[in-house]
C-alpha positions as CSV (number, residue, x, y, z in Angstrom):
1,X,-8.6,-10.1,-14.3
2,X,-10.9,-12.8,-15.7
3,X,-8.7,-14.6,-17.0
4,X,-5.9,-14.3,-15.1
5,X,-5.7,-17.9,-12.3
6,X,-5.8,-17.3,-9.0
7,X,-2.1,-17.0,-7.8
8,X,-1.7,-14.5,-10.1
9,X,-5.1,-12.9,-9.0
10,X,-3.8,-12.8,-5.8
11,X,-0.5,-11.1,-6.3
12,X,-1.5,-8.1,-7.9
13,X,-3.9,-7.7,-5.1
14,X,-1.2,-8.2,-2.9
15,X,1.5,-6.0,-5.6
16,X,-1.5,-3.1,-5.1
17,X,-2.3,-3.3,-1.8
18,X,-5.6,-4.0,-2.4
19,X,-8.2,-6.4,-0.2
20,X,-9.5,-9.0,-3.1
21,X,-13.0,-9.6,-3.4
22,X,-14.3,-12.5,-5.1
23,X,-17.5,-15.0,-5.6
24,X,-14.8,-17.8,-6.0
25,X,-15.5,-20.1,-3.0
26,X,-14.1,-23.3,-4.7
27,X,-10.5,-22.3,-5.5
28,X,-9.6,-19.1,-4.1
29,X,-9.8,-20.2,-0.3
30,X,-7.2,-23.1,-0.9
31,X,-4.9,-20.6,-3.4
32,X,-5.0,-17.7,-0.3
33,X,-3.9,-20.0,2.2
34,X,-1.1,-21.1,0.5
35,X,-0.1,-17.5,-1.1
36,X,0.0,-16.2,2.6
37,X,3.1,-19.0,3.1
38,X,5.2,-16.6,1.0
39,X,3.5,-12.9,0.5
40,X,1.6,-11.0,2.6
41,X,-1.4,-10.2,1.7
42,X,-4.1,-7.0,2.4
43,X,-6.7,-9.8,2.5
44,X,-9.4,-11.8,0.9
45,X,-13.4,-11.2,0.9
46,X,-15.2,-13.9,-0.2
47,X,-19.3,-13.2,-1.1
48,X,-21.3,-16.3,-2.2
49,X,-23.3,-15.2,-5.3
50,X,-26.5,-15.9,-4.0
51,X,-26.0,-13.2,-1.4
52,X,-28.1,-10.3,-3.0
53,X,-26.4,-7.1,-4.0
54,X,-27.6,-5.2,-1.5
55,X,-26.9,-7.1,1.7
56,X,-23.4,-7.4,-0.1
57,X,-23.2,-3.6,-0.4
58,X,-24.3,-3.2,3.2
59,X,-21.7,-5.7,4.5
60,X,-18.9,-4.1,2.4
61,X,-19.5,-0.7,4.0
62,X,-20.4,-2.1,7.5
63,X,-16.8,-3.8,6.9
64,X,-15.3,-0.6,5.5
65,X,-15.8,1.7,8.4
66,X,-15.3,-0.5,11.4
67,X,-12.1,-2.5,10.4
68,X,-8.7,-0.7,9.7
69,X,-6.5,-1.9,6.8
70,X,-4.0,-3.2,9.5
71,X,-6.6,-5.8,10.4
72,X,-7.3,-7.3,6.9
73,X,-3.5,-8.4,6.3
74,X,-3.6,-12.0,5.4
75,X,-7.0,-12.7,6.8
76,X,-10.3,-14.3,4.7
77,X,-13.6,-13.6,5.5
78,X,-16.2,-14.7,4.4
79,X,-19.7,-13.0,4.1
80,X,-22.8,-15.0,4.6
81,X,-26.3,-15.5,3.4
């Protein structure tokens, strides 16, 4: 999807039901909140790059087996150093 722009990032996300997870803190915030006006969404994770790989890893699976899918519709999170 690299070179794909964001709302159409977004969409097949949204068109596959997947959560998006991206290292795009500049744009992508600003293009979610404005593609959740019109589509639902099964969410946006956002991971700064400096965040090493495996804290990333740990937070993903933390994440995957404490939230349900139900709870990520059209939210953003964002993970943290």
């Amino acid at each position: 999807m690299g070179s794909l722009r964001d709302p159409a990032v977004l969409a097949r996300a949204a068109d596959e039901g997947r959560v998006l997870v991206t290292h795009d803190l500049q744009t992508m915030p600003r293009h979610f909140a404005e593609f959740i006006t019109a589509r639902q969404s099964a969410g946006l994770l956002l991971i700064p790059q400096r965040l090493p790989s495996a804290a990333a890893v740990d937070d993903l699976l933390l994440i995957w087996s404490t939230m349900e899918a139900e709870e990520w519709i059209n939210l953003m999170w964002y993970l943290s150093l």
